[in-house]
C-alpha positions in Angstrom: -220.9 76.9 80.2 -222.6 79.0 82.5 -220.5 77.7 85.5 -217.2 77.9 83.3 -218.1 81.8 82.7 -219.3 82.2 86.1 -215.7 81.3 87.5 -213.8 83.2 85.2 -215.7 86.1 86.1 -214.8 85.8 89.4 -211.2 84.5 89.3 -210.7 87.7 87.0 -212.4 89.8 89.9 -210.2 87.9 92.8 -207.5 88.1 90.5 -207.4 92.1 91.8 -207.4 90.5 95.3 -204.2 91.2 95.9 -203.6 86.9 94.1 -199.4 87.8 92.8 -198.2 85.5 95.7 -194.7 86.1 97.1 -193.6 83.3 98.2 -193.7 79.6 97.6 -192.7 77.1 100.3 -192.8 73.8 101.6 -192.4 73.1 105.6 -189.1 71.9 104.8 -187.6 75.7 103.8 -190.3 77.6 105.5 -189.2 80.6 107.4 -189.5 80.9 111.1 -192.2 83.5 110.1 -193.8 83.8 106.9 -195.4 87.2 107.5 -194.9 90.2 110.0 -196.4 90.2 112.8 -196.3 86.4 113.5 -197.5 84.8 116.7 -196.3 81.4 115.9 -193.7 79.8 113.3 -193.9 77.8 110.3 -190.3 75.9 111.5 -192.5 73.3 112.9 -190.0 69.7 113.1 -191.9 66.2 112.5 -193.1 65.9 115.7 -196.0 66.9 118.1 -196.6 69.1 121.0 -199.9 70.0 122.5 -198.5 73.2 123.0 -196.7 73.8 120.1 -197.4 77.1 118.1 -196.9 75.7 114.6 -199.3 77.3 112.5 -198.9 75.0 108.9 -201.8 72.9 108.2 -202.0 70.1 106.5 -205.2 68.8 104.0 -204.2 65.4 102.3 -206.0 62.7 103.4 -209.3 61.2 105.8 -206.6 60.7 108.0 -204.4 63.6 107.8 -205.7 66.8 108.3 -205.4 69.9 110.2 -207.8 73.0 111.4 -206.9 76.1 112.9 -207.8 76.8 116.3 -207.7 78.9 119.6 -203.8 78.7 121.2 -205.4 78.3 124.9 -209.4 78.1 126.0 -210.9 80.3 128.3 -212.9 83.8 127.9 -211.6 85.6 125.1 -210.8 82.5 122.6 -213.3 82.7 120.2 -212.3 82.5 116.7 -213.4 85.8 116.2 -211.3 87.7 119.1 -208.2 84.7 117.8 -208.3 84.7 113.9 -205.0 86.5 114.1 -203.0 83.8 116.1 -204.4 80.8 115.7 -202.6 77.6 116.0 -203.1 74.4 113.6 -204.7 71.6 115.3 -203.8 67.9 113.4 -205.3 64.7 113.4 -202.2 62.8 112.2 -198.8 63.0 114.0 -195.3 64.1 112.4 -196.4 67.6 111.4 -194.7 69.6 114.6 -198.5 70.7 115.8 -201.0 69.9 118.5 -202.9 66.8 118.0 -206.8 66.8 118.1 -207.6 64.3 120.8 -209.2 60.8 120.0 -212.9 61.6 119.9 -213.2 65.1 119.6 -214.2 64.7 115.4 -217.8 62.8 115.8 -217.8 63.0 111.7 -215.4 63.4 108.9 -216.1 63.9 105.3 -213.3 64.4 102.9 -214.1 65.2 99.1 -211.5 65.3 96.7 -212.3 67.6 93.1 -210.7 68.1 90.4 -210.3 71.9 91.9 -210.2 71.5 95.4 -210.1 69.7 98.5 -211.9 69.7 101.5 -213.0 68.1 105.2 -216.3 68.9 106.1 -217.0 67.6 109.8 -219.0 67.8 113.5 -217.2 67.0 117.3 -216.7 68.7 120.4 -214.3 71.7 119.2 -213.8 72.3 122.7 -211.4 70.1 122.7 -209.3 72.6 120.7 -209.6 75.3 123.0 -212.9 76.8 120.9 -215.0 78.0 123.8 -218.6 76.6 124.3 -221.2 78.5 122.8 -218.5 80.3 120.0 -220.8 80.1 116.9 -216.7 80.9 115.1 -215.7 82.8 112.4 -213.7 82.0 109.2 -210.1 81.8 108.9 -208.2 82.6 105.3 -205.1 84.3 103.9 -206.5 87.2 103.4 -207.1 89.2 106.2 -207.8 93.2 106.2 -204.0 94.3 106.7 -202.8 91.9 103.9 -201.4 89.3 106.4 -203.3 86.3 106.5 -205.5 85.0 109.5 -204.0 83.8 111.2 -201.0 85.7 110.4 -198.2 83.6 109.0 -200.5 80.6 108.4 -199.7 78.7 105.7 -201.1 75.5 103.9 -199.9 72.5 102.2 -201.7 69.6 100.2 -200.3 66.5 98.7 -204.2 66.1 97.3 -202.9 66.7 93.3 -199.6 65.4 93.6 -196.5 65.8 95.6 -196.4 67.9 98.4 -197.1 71.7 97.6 -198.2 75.3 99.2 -201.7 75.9 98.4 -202.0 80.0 98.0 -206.0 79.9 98.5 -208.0 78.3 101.2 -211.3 78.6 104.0 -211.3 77.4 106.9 -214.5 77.3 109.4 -214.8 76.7 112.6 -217.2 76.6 115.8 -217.7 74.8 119.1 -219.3 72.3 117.1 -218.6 72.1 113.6 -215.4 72.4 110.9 -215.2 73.0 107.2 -212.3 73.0 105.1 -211.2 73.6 101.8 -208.1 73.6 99.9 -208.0 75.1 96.4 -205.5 73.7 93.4 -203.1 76.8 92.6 -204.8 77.9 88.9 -207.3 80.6 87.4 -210.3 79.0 89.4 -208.9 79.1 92.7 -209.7 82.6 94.0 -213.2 82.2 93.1 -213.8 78.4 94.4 -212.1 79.5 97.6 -213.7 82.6 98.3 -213.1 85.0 101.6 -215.7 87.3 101.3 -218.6 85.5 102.8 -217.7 85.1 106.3 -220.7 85.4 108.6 -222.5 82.3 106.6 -221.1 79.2 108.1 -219.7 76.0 107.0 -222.9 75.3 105.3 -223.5 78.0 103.0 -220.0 78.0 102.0 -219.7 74.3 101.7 -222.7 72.3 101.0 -222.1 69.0 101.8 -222.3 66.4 104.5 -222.2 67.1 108.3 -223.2 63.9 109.7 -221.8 62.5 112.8 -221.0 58.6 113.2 -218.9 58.5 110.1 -215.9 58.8 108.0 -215.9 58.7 104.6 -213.4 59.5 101.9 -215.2 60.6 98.2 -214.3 62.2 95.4 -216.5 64.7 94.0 -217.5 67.6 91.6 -216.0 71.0 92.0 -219.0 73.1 93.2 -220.4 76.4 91.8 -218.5 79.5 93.3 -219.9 80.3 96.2 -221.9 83.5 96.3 -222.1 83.9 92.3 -225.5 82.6 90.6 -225.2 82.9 86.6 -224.0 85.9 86.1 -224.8 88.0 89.1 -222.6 87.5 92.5 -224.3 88.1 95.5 -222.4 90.2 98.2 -222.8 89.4 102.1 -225.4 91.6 103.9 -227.7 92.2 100.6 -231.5 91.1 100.9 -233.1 89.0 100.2 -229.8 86.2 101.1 -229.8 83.8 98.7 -230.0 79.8 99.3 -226.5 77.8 99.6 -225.7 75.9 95.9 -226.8 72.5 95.9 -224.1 70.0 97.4 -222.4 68.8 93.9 -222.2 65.0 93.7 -220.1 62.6 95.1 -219.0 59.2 94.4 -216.3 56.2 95.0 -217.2 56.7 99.0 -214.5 54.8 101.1 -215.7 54.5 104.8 -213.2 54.5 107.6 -214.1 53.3 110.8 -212.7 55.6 113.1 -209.7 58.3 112.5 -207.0 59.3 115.2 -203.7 59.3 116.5 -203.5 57.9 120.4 -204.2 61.3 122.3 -207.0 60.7 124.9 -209.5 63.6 125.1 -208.4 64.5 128.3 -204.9 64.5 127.9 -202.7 67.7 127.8 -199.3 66.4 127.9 -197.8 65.8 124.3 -198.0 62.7 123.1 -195.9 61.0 119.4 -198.8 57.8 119.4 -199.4 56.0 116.1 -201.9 56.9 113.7 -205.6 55.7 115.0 -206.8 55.7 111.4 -208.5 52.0 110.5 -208.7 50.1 107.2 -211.7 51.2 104.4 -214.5 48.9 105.2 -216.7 49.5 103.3 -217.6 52.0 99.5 -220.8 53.8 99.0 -221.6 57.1 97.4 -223.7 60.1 98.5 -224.4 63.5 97.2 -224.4 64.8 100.6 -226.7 67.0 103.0 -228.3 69.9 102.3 -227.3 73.2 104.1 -229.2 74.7 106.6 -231.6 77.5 106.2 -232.3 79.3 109.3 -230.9 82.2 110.5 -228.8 82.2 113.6 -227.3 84.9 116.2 -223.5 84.3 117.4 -223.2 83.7 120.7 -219.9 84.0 123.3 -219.1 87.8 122.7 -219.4 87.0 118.5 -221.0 89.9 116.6 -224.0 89.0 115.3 -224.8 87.4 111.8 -226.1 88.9 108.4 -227.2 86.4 106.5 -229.1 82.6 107.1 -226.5 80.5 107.8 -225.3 77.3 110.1 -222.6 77.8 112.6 -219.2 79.1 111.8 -220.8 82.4 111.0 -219.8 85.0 113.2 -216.2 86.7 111.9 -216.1 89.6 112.8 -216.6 92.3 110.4 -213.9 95.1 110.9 -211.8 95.7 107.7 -214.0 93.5 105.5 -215.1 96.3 104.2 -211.7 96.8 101.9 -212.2 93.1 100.9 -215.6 93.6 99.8 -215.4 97.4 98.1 -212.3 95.3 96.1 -214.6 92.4 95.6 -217.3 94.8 94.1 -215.3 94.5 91.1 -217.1 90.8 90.3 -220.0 92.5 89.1 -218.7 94.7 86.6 -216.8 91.9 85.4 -219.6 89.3 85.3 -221.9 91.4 83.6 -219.4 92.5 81.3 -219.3 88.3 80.2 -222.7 88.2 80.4 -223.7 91.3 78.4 
């Protein structure tokens, strides 16, 4: 009951986020730019291109998944000084992106909810143009001008059912590290994929499992809404920072062996090879790791963080003040449930 408030609370709250969407698509009637002030395009064919600009991403399966990331490596890539153009990085072919290369993702841990989906995961990032050192920052559709970040990035999901845009998601990213999550169009899915919280990582947003050596496919509870605990929401910067939820269970664990598509590392060339992604060998379940609790500064040019967090942290912070004044609004509506 609590939780059921809690996320009414804050959907009511996000609602005033700016949620009245504008436009539905799929990549098959997509524009050639979604929003103004586009880098890249959302016309993005069924193939692959290592230096394709197709910025649709793609969240459907242990094997087919995307992340945003830089468009080229080299000083000034961060995700912080790039939120605004970057580019979607897949793992399966046929989706008109860049391909992550074979053995960049270490780990992979997909969770599927009954309000969400998600890929929580460790590699060498580099590999996607993230420089070394770039503690990242968090990509989301609602960035401080009302374009998204990147601008013109959409998201699509065949997780509950055919093929659909999904309006809300978070996307983390570092040199190291990668979080995902997908929310189900609905009431809930403002406040399970909150925006506000972008200087605490991958694991204080989504508790779960980062361990390398392994890919898994679960499904899982939806998680309490991050930032909101009973009815009082905590806002980013406030002392003392409170501790990540505890990472909701998981169960019906399929292990893959190994997930990828036929791009070497090294390669740079574009490349159409067949899917890498092996037969389930094995089933298990796990309630996944805990988050981590010590505080960390960015690194490579990224502004500094504000609360305890993991990677992924280090967004910066210009025009998150609108968000957050807008956000303020949680309160007043949680205690008002509460009262």
């Amino acid at each position: 009951m609590l939780r059921s408030r809690a996320l009414l609370a804050l959907a009511l709250t996000s609602g005033a986020l700016a949620q009245t969407y504008s436009a539905t698509y799929l990549p098959s009637n997509a524009p050639n730019k979604s929003e103004e002030g586009q880098s890249g395009t959302n016309q993005c064919g069924s193939g692959n291109d290592q230096n394709s600009t197709c910025q649709n991403l793609y969240v459907n399966a242990i094997d087919d998944w995307c992340i945003y990331g830089p468009p080229q490596p080299g000083v000034g890539s961060t995700i912080g000084e790039t939120e605004r153009i970057e580019v979607a990085w897949c793992i399966k072919p046929g989706h008109g992106t860049r391909l992550i290369p074979d053995g960049a993702i270490t780990g992979a841990h997909f969770i599927q909810t009954p309000d969400y989906v998600q890929v929580l995961g460790v590699g060498d990032l580099t590999k996607i143009n993230v420089p070394a050192g770039d503690e990242g920052g968090e990509l989301d559709p609602h960035g401080q001008d009302g374009n998204g970040n990147p601008i013109g990035g959409l998201v699509f999901t065949s997780a509950f059912g055919s093929l659909a845009q999904a309006h809300e998601w978070t996307n983390f990213v570092s040199d190291t590290e990668f979080c995902i999550r997908v929310c189900k169009d609905g009431p809930n899915a403002p406040a399970l994929c909150q925006h506000i919280y972008d200087t605490m990582g991958c694991d204080w947003n989504m508790p779960g499992d980062y361990s390398s050596g392994s890919f898994d496919s679960c499904k899982g509870d939806s998680g309490e809404p991050m930032g909101v605990y009973g009815g009082s929401t905590w806002f980013q910067g406030q002392n003392p920072t409170p501790s990540a939820h505890p990472a909701p269970a998981s169960s019906s664990c399929v292990t893959t062996s190994t997930i990828g598509n036929g791009l070497a590392v090294s390669a740079t060339s574009t490349s159409s090879g067949a899917s890498g992604s092996a037969t389930a060998t094995s089933s298990s379940s796990h309630s996944g790791s805990s988050s981590s609790s010590g505080s960390r500064s960015a690194t490579s040019g990224s502004p500094s963080q504000t609360g305890a967090s993991g990677k992924n942290g280090a967004a910066p912070l210009l025009g998150r003040g609108r968000e957050l004044a807008i956000a303020g609004v949680a309160v007043v509506a949680g205690a008002a449930l509460f009262a």
